[in-house]
N, C-alpha and C positions, 0 to 999 in steps of 0.2 A: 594227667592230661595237661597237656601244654597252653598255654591261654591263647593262644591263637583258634586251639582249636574245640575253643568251649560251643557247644551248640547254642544258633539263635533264641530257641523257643529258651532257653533260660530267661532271653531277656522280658521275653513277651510276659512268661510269666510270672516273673517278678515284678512287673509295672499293671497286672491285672489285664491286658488286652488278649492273653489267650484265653481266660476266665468269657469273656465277654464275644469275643469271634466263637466259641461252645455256644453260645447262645444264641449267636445269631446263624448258625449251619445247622442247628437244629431244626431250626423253621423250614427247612428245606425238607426234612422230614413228611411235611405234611402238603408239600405242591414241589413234589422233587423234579430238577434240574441241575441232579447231578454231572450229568454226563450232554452229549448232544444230543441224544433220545430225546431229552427235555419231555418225558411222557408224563408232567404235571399232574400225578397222582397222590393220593393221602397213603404214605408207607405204613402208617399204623391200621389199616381195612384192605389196601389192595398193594397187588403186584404188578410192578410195570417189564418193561423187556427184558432187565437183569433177571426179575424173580426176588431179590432181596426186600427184606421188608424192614420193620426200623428195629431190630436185633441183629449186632454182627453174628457171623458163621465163620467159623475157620475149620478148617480142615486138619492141619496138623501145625505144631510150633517147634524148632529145633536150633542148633546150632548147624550149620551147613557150608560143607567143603567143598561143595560144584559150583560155587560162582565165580567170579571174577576173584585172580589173586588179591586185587586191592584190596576187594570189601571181605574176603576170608581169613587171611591174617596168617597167625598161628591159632586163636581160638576160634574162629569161623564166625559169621554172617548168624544176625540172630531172627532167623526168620520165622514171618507167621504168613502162613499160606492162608490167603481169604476164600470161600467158597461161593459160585455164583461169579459172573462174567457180564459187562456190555458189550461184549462180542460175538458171535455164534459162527468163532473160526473152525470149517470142515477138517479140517487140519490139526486141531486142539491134540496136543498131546497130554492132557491133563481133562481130558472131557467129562471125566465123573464127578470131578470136584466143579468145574465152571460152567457146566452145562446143568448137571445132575443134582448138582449143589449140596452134594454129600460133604458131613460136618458135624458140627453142632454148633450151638446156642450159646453167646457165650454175653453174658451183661458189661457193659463199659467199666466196670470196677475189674471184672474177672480178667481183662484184655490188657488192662495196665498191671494187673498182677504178673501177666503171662510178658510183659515186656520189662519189668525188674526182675524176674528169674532168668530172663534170657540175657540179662546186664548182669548180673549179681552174684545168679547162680553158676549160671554158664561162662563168663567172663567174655560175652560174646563184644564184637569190636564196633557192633550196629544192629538197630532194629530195622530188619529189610522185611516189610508189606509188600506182599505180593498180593497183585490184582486187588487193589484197595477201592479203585473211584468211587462205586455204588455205598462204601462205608466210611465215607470221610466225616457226617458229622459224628458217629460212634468214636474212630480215630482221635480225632481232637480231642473228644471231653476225656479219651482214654490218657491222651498226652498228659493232658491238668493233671488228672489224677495221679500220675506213675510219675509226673515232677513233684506233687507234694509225698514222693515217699524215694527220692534221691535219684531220679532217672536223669543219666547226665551226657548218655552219645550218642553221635548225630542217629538218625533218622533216614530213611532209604525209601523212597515212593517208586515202586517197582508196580510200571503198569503197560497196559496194551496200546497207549497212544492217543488211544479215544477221549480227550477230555475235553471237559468245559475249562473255559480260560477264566471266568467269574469264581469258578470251584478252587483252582491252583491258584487264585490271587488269596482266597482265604487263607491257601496255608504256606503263604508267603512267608519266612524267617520260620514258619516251622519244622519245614522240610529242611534237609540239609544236603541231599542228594537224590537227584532224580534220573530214574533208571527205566527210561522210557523204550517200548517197542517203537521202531519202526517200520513197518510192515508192507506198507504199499504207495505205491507216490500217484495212482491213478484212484480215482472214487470208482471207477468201474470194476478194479479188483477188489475196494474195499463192499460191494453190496454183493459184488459175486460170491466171495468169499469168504467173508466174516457178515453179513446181512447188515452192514450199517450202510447210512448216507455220507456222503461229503465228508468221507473221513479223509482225505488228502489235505482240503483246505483245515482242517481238527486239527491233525496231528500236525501241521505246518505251524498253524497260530502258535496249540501248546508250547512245542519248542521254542520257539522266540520267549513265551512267557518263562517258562525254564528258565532257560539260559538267562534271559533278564533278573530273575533270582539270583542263582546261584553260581551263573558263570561258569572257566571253563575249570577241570577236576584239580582238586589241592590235593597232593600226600603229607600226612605228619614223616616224622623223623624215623619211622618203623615202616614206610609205602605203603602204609596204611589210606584210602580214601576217610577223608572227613567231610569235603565238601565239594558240588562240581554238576554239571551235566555229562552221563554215560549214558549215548545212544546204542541198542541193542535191533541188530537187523539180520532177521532170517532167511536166510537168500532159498529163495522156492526151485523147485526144479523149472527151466526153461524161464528161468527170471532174469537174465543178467539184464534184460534194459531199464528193469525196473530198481534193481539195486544201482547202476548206474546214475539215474536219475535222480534218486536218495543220494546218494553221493556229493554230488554236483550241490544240492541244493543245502548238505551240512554246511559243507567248505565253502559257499557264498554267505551263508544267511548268520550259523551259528559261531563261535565264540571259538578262537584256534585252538584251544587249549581244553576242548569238547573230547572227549572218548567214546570211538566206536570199536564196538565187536562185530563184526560179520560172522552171523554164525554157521556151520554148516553140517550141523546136526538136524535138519531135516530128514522124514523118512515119513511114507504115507500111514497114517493113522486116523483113526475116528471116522469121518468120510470121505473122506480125500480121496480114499478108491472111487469114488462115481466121478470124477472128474480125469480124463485122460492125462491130463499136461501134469497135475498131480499126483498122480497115480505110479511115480519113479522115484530116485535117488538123484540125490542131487548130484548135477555133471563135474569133474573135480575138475577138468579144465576152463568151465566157466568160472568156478569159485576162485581158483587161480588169478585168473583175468580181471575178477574184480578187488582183489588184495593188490595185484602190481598198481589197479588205474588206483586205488583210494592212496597208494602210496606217493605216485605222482601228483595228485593233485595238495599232497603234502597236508592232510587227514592222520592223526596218532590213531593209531590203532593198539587195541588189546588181540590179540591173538596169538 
């Protein structure tokens, strides 16, 4: 690996400040304000609106060739799918695991195990967390751990958008790439249809915090990602003013050199049939229409 593209958290834990940010994310444990829920509950006696409690859950861990070319390689994305969601999107294509919280149990020692066989074993190119928020103080102390036993590339925070900006300032140089949804630019679709509040002005903040990190995407010498903000946005059926809107407000707000997917693998699942306007495929002349506008407003896209 080239020295440019050593991961930060090397440095943090070298000087002892990831040892000590472990400690202090764990306190959240016990009046968690993880997320905006902010549902200031003891994780070790009760469950707030994720469901998660203070043991991660995963659901499965693998090497993985359906992401993005960057972060797949030739050896693929080393992913660990987390179980349990602060979302409650109708639409979930993955509803067993984030809703159902179908998984198992796994101890902070057993998660940094599962992330140097996905380094070591696998020869995977990154550790990509999926749907992490509600287990970031596990993540962390899992970090410490799987760096005192050689864990050495970057890091992939693959989440739904929903975060706390106090929670991402924590794992500030530990993260190496952030692989954010963005889902909706209106809070009234965010409560319609995922049950949160004011996830517009969330997921706005986030981003800034983001990209304040880690800026816009780096490839090594292989187009490899190692470091960067990639936006990921689902374009819904009868959505284009809302993907518009997302649009407009990357290419003002975030970082030129930011990567979006617009995706258009939507298809009605989990409950999205009780909803009319969801309850279709998405229109390929709209999706069209928003490929040509994110082009012109001169937005890199992965597609």
């Amino acid at each position: 690996m080239n020295k440019v593209n050593i991961p930060s958290y090397l440095s943090l834990f070298s000087t002892g400040e990831l040892k000590e940010r472990t400690l202090k994310v764990k306190e959240q444990l016990k009046n968690c304000k993880l997320c905006p829920h902010n549902c200031e509950i003891n994780r070790y006696e009760e469950q707030g609106v994720c469901k998660a409690q203070d043991k991660a859950v995963i659901a499965n861990y693998a090497p993985h060739f359906g992401e993005e070319p960057i972060l797949v390689g030739k050896n693929g994305s080393g992913t660990i799918f987390f179980s349990y969601c602060n979302m409650s999107c109708v639409f979930c294509q993955n509803w067993d695991i984030s809703h159902k919280g179908e998984g198992i149990q796994v101890s902070n020692n057993e998660l940094a195990q599962i992330m140097i066989k996905l380094q070591k074993s696998y020869l995977c190119h990154n550790i990509n967390l999926v749907t992490p928020t509600h287990f970031v103080p596990q993540i962390i102390e899992a970090v410490l751990i799987a760096c005192e036993n050689g864990l050495n590339i970057p890091i992939v925070y693959n989440c739904g958008g929903y975060e706390s900006v106090d929670t991402l300032k924590m794992l500030d140089g530990i993260i190496d790439i952030y692989m954010p949804d963005f889902k909706y630019h209106s809070n009234e679709m965010g409560a319609k249809y995922s049950k949160v509040k004011n996830y517009s002005e969330s997921v706005k903040d986030s981003l800034r915090e983001m990209d304040r990190q880690v800026g816009g995407v780096k490839l090594d010498n292989k187009n490899i990602v190692y470091q960067g903000l990639l936006i990921r946005h689902l374009m819904l059926p009868e959505g284009l003013n809302n993907t518009l809107k997302i649009l407009r407000f990357i290419k003002n707000e975030l970082d030129s050199d930011c990567l979006v997917n617009i995706m258009k693998q939507y298809y009605p699942a989990y409950k999205s049939t009780q909803y009319k306007e969801l309850n279709n495929m998405l229109n390929t002349c709209e999706y069209k229409e928003a490929i040509e506008y994110a082009r012109e407003l001169g937005i890199k896209l992965i597609n």
